[in-house]
C-alpha positions in Angstrom: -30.2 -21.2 25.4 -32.0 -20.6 21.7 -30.2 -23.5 19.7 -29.8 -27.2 19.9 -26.4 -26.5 19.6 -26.3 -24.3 22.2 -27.9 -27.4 24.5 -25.1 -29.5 23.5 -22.5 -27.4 24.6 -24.1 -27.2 27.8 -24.9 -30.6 29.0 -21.2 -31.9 27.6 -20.5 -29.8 30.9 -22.9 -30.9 33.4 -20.5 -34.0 34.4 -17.2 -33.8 35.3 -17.0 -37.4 33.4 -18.0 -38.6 30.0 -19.0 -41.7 31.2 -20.6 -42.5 34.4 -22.6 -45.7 35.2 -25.3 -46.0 37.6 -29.3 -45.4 37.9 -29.2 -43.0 40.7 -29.1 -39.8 39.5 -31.1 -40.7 36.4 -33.8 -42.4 38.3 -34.3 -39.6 40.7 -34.8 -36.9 37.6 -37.2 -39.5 36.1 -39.2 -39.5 38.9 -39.7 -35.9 39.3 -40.5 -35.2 35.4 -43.1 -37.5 36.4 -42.7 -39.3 32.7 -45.4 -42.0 31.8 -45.1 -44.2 28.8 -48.0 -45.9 27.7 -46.4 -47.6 24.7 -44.8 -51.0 24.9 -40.9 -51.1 25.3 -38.3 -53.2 23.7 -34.8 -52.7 25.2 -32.2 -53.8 22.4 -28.5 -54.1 24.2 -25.4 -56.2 22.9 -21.7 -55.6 22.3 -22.2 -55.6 18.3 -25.8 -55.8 16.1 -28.1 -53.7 18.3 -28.5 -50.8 16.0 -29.3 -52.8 12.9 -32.0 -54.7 15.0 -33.3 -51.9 16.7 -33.4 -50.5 13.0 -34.9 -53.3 11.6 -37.6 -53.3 14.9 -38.5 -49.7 13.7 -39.3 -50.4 10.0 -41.0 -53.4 10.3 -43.1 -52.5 13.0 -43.3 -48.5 10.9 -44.5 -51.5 8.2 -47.4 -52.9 10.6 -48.9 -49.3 10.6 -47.7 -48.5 14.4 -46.4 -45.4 15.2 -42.8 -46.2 16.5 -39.9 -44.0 19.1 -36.6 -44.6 18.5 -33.8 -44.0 20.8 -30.2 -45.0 19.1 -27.0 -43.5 20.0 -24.3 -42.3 19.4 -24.9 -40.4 16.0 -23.2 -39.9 12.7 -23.7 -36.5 11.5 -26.3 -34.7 13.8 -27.5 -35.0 17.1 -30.9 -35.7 15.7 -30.5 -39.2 14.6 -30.9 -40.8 18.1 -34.4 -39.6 18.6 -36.7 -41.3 15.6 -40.5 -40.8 15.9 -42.3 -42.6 13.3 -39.0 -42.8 11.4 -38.4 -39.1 11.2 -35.7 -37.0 12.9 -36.9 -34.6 15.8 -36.2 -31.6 15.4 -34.5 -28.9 17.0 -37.0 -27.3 18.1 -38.6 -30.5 19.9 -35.4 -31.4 21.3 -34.3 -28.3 22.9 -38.2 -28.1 24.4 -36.7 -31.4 25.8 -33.9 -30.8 27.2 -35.6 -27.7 28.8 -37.9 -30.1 30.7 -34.8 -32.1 31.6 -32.8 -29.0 32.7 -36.1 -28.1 34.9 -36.7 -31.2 36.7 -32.8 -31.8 37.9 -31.8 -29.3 40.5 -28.2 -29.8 41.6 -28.3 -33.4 40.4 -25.5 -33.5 37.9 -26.5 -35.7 34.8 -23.9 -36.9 32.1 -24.2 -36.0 27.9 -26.0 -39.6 27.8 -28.2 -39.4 30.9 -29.5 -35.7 29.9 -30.1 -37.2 26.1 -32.2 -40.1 27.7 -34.2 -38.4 29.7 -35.2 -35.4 27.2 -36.3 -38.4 24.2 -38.2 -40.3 27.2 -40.0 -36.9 28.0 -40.3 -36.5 23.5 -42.1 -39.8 23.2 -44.5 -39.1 26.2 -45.7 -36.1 24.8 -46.6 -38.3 21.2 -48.9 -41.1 20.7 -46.9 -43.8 20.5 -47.6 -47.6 19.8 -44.3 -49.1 20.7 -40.9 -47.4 21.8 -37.8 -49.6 21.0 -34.5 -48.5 23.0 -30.8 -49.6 22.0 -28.8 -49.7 25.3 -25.8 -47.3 25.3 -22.5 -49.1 27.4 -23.6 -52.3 29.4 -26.9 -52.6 30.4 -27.5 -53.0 33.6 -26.3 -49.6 34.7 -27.2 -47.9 31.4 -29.5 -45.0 31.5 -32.0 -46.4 29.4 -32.4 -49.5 32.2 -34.3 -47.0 34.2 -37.4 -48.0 32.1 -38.6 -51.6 32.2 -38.3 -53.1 29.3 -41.7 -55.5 28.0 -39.1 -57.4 26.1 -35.2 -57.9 25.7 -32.9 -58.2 23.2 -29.4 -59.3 23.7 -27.6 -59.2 20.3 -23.9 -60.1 21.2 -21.1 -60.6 24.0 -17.9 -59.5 22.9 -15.1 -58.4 24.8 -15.5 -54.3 24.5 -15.7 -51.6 27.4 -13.8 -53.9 29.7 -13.0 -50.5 32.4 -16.8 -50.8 33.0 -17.8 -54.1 32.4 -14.8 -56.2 33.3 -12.3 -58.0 31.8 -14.1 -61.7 30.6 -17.5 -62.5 28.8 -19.2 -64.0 32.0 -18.3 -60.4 33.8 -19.4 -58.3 30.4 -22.5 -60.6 30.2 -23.9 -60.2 34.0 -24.1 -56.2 32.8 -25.5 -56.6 29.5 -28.3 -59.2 31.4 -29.3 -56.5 33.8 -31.9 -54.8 31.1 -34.0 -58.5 31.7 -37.4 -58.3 33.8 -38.6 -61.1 36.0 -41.8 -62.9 33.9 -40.9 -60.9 31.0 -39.7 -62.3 27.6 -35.4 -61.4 26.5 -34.0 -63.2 23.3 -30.0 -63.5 22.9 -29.0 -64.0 19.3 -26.3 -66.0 20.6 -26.5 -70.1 20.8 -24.4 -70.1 23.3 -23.9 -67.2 25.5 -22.0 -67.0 28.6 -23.7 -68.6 32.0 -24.4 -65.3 33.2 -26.8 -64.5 31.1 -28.3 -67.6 30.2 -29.0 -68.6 33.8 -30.7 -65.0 34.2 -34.3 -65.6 33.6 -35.2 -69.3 33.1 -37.9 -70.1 30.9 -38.4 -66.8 29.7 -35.3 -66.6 27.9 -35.3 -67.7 24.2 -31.6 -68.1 22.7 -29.9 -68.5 19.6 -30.5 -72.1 19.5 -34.2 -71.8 20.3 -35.0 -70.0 16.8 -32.8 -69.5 14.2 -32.9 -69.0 10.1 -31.8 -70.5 6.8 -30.3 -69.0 4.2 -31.5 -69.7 0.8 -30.7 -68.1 -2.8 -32.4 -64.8 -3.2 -34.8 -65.0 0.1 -34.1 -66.4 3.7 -36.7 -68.4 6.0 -36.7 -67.9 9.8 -38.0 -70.3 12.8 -39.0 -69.7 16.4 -41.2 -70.9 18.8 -43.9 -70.0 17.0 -43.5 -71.7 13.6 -41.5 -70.8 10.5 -41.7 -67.6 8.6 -40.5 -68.4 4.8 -39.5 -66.6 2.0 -38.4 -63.3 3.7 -36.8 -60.8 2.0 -32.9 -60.5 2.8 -32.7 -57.3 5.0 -31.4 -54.5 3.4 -28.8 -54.1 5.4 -25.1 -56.0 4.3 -23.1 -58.5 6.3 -22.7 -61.7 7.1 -24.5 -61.1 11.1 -27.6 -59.4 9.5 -30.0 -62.5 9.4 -28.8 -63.6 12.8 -29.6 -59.8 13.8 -32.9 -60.4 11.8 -33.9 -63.5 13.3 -33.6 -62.2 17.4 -35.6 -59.2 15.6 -38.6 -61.2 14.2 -38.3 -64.0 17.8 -38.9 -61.0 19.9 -42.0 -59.5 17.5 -43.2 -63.5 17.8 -42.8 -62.7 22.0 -45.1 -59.3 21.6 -47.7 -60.6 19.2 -50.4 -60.5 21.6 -49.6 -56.5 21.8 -48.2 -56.1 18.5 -49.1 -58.1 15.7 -47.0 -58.1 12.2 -48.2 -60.1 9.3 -45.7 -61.4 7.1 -45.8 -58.9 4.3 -45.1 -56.2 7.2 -41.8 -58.8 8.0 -40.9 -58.3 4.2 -41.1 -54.8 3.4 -39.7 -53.7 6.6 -36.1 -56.0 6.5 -36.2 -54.9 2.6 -36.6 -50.6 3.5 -33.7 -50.7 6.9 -31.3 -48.2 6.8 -27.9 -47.6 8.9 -25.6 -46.2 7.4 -21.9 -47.0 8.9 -23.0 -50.6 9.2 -20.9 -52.3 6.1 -21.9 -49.3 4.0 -21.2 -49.7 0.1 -21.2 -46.8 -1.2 -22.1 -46.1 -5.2 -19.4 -45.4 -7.5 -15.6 -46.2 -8.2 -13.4 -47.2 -6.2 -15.7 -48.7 -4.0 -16.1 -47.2 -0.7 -16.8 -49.1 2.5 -18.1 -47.3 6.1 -18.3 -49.4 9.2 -18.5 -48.3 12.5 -16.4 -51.8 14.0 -14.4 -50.5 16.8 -13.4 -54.1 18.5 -12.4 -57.2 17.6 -15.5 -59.3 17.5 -16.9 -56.3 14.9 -13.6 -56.8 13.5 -13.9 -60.3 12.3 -17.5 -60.0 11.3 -16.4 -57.0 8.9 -13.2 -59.2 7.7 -15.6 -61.3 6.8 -18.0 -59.1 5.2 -14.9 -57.9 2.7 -13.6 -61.8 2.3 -17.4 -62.1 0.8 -17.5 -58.8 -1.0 -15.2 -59.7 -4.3 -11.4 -59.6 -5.7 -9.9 -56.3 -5.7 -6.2 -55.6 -6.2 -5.9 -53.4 -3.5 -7.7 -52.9 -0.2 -7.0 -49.5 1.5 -8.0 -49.1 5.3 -8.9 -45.5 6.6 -8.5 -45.6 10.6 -9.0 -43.9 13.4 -9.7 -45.5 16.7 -9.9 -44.6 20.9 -7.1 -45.7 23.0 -9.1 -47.6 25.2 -10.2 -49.7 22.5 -8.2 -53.0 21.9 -6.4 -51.7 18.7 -4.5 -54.6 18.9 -7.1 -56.9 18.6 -8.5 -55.2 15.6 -5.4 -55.0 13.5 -5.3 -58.6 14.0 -8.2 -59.5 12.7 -8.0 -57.3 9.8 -4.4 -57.6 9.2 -5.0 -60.7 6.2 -7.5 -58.3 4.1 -5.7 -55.0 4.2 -2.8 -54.0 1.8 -2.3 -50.9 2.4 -3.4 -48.5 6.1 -4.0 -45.2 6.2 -3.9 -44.1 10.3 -5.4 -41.0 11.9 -5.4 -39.3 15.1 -9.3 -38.7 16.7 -9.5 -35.6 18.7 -9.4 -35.5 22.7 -8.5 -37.3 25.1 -9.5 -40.7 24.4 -8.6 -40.4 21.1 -5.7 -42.5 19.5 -3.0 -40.7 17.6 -1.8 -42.3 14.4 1.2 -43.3 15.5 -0.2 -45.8 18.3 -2.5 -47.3 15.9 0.7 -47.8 13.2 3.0 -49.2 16.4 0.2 -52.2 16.2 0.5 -53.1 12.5 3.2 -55.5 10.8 3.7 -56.2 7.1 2.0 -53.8 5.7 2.8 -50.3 4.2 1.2 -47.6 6.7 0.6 -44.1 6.3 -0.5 -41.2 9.0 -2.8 -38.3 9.2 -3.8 -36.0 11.7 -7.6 -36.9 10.7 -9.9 -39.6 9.6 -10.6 -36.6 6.6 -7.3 -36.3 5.2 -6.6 -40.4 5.4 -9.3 -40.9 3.5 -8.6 -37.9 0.7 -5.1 -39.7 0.5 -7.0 -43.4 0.0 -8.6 -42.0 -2.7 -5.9 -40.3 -4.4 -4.0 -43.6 -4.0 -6.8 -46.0 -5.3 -7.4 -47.3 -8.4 -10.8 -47.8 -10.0 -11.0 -51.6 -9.0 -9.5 -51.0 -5.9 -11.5 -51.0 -2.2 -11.6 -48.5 0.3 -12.4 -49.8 4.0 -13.5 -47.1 6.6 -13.3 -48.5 10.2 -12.6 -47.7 13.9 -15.0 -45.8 15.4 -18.3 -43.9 14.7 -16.2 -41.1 15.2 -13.5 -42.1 12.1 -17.0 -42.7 9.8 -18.4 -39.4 11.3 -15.4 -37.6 9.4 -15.2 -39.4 6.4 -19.3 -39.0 5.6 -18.7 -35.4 6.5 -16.1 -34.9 3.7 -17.6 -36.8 1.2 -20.7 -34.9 1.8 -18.1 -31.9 1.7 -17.0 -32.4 -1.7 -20.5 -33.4 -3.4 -20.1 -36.7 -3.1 -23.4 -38.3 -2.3 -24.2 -40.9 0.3 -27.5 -41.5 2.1 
């Protein structure tokens, strides 16, 4: 195999299953490629928030001077984004050297798309000199691929009711999994004030929660306190939505837990919440009508994003543009959306967990629906439809934004 394309093709088939929890077959390839990270690790899971604090982990930490690895999934646009070294993309090249390693070490142990990913950007950051590697969990936590690497410190952003086939049906069951990236004598910080028993009976006095540090919001900066003091006049992050400072605040309690190994000073804080980038996560982009990207695919992303566009201004019309997987609760998030959208536009995603257009319109009441046979062509016929004052609300899945940022970048339309 010469490309990195030619390396995705082939470990989409290495696993009879997409999905496939469990540490065995990951942890015996680990051992054998005999990878040793030097480099501090912060393990960043949660049902909603843990890219944009894994993001904002990377730039302020990028801010202090160390020299940061990024793990995120799943991507946007290339394969590329989910391996960060220092901010910048690997590239192809480095990757498929990666993968090459992987493909070397594993015999006849079949590995899934995510547990082949994982291992080859655990064996990229060995080979650089890292300072810190921060890892956003994939689906759970406990089971999760990146869970074969102990994490120095936790953070738990959410617990919302999402992936219940693997992680069971309640919050209690969903927050045992998620709880399983915790070490024993090692520091984890939940966002939430009040997460379920499972995980706040998981690790004692070691475990900092939502009600243990917290922020204030304040006009044109924000102040943050912890266990350590108070941080004030922060910069807001640069990232939009109504969870960002709680996101920011488990960011800067888990920094205040790896001072002795990673000290930021407080201009480091501000210029790194004040440079983030995501895109996807209540993305506005430039221009009229306005265009909105956000990756929510259940309901407690949902609410936060109905939120988001409750705060974000009049307009007379708000188109959706979505697309969503069947074995998401499409239900739920039509519900929580229903009071902000005037007008959807529905689309089938492709295979076989993808939901067609008309299951996603069988959920929605009251309100004028049209279907496509792709998040592409929903969104060219929002945008024929919208006015200049209007809003256009992209939602569902990574998958639905994926499709959408491809056309707009398709017809010269710029976004970062």
């Amino acid at each position: 195999m010469k490309t990195l394309d030619d390396w995705l093709r082939f470990i989409e088939q290495q696993h009879p299953k997409t999905i496939a929890l469990g540490l065995e077959r990951v942890a015996a390839v680990f051992s054998k490629m005999r990878i040793q990270l030097a480099a501090p690790v912060i393990t960043v899971g949660g049902t909603n928030g843990k890219g944009s604090t894994s993001a904002m982990l990377e730039c302020i930490l990028r801010s202090a001077g160390y020299r940061t690895g990024l793990y995120t999934s799943p991507h946007l646009l290339r394969y590329n984004e989910r391996v960060r070294v220092s901010g910048a993309e690997a590239h192809d090249g480095a990757l498929c050297e990666a993968f090459e390693a992987v493909e070397r070490a594993r015999g006849q142990t079949a590995l899934t798309y995510f547990e082949f990913g994982t291992l080859a950007a655990f064996w990229l950051f060995s080979r650089e000199e890292l300072d810190v590697v921060i890892l956003e969990v994939g689906l759970g936590g406990r089971l999760d691929a990146v869970n074969v690497l102990d994490a120095d410190c936790a953070v738990l952003t959410s617990v919302g009711i999402d992936h219940v086939d693997y992680l069971g049906p309640t919050r209690e069951d969903i927050g045992r999994e998620k709880a399983g990236i915790f070490r024993a004598g090692r520091p984890a910080v939940i966002a939430e004030p009040d997460p379920p028993r499972s995980v706040a009976e998981a690790l004692g006095e070691k475990l900092f929660l939502g009600k243990d540090f917290g922020y204030q919001a304040d006009p044109g900066q924000w102040s943050y306190w912890g266990p350590a003091g108070r941080r004030a006049g922060l910069a807001y992050p640069a990232l939009r939505g109504t969870m960002q400072l709680r996101n920011a605040a488990a960011a800067l309690c888990a920094l205040e837990r790896m001072r002795g190994r990673l000290p930021v000073a407080m201009q480091d804080i501000r210029q790194g919440l004040a440079s983030v980038e995501l895109p996807g996560r209540f993305q506005v982009l430039p221009g009229r009508p306005q265009v909105i990207l956000d990756v929510a695919h259940n309901a407690e992303a949902a609410a936060t994003l109905a939120r988001n566009l409750a705060d974000s201004g009049f307009a007379p019309e708000t188109l959706a543009v979505c697309g969503m997987l069947r074995d998401k609760d499409i239900g739920a998030v039509v519900r929580e959306l229903a009071a902000r959208i005037t007008r959807w536009h529905v689309a089938s995603l492709p295979g076989p967990r993808g939901a067609t257009a008309d299951e996603i319109a069988s959920h929605i009441r009251d309100a004028a629906v049209g279907k496509y046979a792709s998040p592409a062509a929903a969104f060219a016929a929002a945008r024929e439809r919208a006015g200049e004052s209007d809003k256009i609300v992209v939602f569902g899945s990574f998958l639905t934004v994926a499709d959408v940022m491809a056309w707009l970048n398709n017809n010269k339309t710029s976004i970062r």
